[in-house]
C-alpha positions as CSV (number, residue, x, y, z in Angstrom):
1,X,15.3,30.5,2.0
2,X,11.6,29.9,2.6
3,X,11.1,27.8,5.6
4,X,9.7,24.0,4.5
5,X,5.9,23.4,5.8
6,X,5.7,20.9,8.2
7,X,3.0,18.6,6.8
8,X,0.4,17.9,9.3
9,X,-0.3,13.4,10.6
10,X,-3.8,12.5,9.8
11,X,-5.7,11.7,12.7
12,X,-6.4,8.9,13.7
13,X,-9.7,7.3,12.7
14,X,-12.1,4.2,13.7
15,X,-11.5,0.7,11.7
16,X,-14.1,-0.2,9.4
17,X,-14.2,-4.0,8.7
18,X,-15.9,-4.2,5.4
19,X,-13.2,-5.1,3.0
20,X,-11.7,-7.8,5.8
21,X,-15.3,-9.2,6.1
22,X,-14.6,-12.7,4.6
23,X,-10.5,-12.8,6.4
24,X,-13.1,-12.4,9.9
25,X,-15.4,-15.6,8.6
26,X,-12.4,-17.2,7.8
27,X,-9.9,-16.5,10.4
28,X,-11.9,-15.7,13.5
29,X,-15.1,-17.1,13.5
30,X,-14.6,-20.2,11.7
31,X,-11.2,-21.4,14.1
32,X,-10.6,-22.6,17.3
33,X,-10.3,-18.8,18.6
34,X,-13.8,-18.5,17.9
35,X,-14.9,-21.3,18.8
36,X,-13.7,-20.6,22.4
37,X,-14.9,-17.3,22.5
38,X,-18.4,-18.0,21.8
39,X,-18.3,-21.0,24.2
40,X,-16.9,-18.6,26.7
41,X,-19.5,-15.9,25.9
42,X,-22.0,-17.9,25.8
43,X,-21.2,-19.7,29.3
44,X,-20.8,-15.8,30.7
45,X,-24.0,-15.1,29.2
46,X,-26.6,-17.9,31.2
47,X,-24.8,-17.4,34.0
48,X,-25.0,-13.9,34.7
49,X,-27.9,-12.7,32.7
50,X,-30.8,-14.9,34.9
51,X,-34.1,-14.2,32.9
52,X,-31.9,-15.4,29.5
53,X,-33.0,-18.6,29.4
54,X,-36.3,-18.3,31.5
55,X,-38.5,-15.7,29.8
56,X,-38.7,-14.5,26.4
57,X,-39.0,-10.9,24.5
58,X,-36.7,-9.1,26.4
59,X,-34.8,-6.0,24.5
60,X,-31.2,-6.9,23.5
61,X,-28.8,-4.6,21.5
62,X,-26.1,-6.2,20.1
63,X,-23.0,-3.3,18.9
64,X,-21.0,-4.4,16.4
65,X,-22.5,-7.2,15.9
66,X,-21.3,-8.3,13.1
67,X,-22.2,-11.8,11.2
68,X,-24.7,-12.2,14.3
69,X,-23.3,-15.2,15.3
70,X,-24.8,-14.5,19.2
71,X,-27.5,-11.9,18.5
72,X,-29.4,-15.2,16.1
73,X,-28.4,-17.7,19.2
74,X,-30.3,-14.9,21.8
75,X,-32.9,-14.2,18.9
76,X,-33.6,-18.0,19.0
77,X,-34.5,-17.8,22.5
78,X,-37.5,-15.4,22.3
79,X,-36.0,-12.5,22.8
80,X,-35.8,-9.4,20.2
81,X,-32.3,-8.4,19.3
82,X,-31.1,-5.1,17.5
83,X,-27.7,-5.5,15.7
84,X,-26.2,-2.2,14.8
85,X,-22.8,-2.7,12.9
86,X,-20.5,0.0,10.5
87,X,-20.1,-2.8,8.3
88,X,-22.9,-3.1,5.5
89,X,-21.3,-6.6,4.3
90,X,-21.4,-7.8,7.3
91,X,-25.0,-7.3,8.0
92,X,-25.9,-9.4,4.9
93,X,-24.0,-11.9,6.3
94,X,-26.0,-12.0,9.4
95,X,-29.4,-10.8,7.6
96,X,-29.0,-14.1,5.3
97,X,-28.1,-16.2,8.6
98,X,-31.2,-14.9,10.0
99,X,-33.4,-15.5,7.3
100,X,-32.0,-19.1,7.1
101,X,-32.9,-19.8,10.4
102,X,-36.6,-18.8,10.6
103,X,-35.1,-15.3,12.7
104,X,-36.8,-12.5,11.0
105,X,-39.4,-11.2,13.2
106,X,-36.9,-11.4,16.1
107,X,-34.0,-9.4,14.6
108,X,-33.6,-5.9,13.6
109,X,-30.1,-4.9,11.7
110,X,-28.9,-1.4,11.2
111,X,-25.8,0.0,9.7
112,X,-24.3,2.2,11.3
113,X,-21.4,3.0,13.7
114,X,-21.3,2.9,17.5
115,X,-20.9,6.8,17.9
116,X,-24.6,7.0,16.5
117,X,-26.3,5.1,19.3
118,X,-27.0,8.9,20.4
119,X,-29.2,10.2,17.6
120,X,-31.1,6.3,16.8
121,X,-33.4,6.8,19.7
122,X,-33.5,2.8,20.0
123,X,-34.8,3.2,23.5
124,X,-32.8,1.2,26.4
125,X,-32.6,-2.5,26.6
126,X,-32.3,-5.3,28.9
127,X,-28.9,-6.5,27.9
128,X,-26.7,-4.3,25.4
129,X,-23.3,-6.8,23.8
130,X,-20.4,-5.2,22.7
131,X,-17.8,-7.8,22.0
132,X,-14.4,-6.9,20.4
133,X,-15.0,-3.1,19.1
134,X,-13.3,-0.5,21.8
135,X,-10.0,-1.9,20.4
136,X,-10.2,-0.5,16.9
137,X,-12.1,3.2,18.2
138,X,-9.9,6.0,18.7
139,X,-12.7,7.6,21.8
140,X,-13.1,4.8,23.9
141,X,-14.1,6.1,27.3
142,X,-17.0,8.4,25.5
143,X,-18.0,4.9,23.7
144,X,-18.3,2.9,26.9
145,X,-20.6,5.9,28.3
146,X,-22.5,5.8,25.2
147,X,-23.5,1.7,25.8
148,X,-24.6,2.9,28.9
149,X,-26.5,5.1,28.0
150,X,-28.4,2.1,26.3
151,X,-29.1,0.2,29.3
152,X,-32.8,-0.2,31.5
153,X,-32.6,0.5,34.5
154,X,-32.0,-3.0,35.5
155,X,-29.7,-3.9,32.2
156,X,-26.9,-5.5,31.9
157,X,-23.6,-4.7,30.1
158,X,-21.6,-7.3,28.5
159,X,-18.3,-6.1,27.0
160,X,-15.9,-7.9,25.7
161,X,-12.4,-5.9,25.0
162,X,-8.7,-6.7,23.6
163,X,-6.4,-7.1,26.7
164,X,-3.2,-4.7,26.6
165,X,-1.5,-7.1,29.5
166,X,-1.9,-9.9,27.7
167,X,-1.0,-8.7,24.3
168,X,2.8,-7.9,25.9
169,X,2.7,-11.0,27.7
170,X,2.1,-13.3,24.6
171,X,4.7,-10.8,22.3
172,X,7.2,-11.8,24.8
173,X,6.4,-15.5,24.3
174,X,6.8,-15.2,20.6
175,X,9.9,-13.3,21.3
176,X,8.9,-10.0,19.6
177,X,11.5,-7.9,22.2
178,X,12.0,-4.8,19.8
179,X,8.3,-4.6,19.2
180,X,7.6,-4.8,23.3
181,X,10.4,-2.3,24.0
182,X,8.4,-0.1,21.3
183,X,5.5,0.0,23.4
184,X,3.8,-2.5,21.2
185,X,3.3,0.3,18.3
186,X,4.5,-0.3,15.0
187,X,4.0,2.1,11.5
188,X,1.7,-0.8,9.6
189,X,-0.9,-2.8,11.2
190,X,-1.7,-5.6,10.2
191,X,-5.0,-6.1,9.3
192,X,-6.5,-8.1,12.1
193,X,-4.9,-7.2,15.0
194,X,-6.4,-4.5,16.6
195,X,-5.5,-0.9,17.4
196,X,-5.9,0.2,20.3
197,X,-5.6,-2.7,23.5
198,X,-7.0,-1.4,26.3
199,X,-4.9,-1.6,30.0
200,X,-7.1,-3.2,33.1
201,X,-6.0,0.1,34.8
202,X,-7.8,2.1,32.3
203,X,-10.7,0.1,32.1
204,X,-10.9,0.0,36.0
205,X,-11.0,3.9,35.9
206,X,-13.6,4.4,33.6
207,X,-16.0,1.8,35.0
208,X,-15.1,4.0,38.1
209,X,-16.6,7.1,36.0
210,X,-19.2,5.4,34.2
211,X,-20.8,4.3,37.3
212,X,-20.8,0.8,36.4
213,X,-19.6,-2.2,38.3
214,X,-18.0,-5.8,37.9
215,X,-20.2,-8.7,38.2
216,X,-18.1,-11.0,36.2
217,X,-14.9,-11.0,35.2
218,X,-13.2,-13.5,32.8
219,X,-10.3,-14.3,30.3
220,X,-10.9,-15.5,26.9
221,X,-8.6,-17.6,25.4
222,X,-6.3,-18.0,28.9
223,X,-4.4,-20.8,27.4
224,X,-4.6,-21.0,23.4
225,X,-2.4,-18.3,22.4
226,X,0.6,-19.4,24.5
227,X,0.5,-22.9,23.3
228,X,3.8,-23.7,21.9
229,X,2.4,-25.8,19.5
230,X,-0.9,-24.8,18.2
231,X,-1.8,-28.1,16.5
232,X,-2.7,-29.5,20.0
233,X,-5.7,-27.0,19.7
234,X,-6.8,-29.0,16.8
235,X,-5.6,-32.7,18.0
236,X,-7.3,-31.8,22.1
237,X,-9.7,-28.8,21.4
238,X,-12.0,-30.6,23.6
239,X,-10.0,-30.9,26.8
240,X,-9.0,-27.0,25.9
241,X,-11.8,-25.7,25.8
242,X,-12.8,-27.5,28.9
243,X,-9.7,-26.1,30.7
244,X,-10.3,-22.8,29.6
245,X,-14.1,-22.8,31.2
246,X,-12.6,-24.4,34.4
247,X,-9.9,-21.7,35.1
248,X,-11.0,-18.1,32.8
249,X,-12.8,-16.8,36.0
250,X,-10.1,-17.1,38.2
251,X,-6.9,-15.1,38.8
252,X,-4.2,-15.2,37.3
253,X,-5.9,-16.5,34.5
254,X,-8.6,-13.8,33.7
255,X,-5.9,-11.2,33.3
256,X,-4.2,-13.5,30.8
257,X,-6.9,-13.7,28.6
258,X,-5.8,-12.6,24.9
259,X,-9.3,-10.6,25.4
260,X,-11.4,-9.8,28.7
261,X,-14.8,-10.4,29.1
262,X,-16.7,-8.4,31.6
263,X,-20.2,-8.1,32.6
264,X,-21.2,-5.3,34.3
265,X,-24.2,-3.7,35.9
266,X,-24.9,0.0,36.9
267,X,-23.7,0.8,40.3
């Protein structure tokens, strides 16, 4: 009897966010989630980055940009920002957003994915963003060396990832035991939650390899996702969001934060 061929898993590939680009306006940008995490970002931002606010045309490269949300709030501070993202849809998005605010001459979009920051030859830059893409890439440790690679000699590094700690702490609020016990895998994803969360052990030792080191570390969204009832986001966003500034850059809080912001320097 002829032996039956054992068919061969794909491999795994890097999520591409076209076809979900109006679910992100809708269901990330335009909520409470987002608006924490740009308040958070933003905060992160003017206090760690000191020339931000003080001086004008510096180099920014924003990866992964997306609907340009902070590359057009940097852009309207004098400064030139490059926004390279795989998703062409989402490019218009932010090419119209620029062109509504007067942003042209300070923005530059190109579409493309992260793994071809080698081959652009965009030069290095001041301050590099990448906010919410290691999660959904299948090489992560190569991508961090590739931002990097981006950076001045001076520049700065803000990354902003999907925290694997707090991803098992908030399935065990919601009581998802099977799917914890699983090591948080399941067959389907679904379509917004992201592939790949990434340990603060892991990300620890390849900031050890990459050379680069800590300057800030903080939690986004510390408190919203454990909220037992989510409409007192929308009846107290206010006092929220103010709690979540007050306590995202200390422990245990950081590490709790459904995503982790760092920014980061070369060592």
């Amino acid at each position: 009897m002829a032996r039956k061929k054992q068919q061969q898993k794909p491999a795994p590939t890097d999520r591409n966010f076209a076809e979900l680009t109006h679910k992100f306006k809708n269901n990330i940008y335009g909520t409470n989630k987002g608006k924490i995490r740009e308040a958070v970002l933003k905060r992160d931002l003017s206090a760690q980055v000191d020339w931000l606010t003080q001086s004008s045309g510096k180099r920014i490269l924003d990866v992964g940009g997306g609907q340009g949300q902070l590359a057009l709030y940097l852009a309207s501070l004098g400064h030139h920002v490059t926004v390279i993202d795989i998703s062409e849809e989402m490019l218009e998005l932010a090419k119209t957003r620029a062109h509504e605010a007067g942003l042209n001459d300070q923005l530059h979009f190109i579409h493309a994915p992260l793994q071809a920051l080698d081959t652009l030859n965009l030069g290095q830059f001041d301050l590099v963003l990448c906010h919410a893409v290691l999660e959904w890439l299948v090489e992560q440790q190569s991508a961090l060396m590739l931002l990097k690679s981006q950076l001045s000699e001076t520049g700065l590094l803000s990354l902003m990832y999907f925290n694997h700690e707090a991803h098992l702490m908030a399935n065990m609020v919601y009581g998802n035991f099977d799917y914890v016990q699983k090591g948080l895998k399941v067959k389907q994803k679904v379509g917004l939650s992201p592939n790949k969360p990434i340990s603060q052990t892991n990300m620890a030792t390849w900031l050890d390899k990459a050379k680069l080191s800590v300057m800030q570390k903080t939690g986004v969204r510390c408190f919203h996702d454990y909220l037992r009832e989510l409409n007192k986001a929308d009846e107290g966003f206010d006092a929220l969001l103010a709690l979540e500034l007050k306590y995202n850059r200390k422990e245990p809080y950081a590490s709790l934060g459904r995503y982790t912001h760092l920014m980061l320097k070369q060592a």
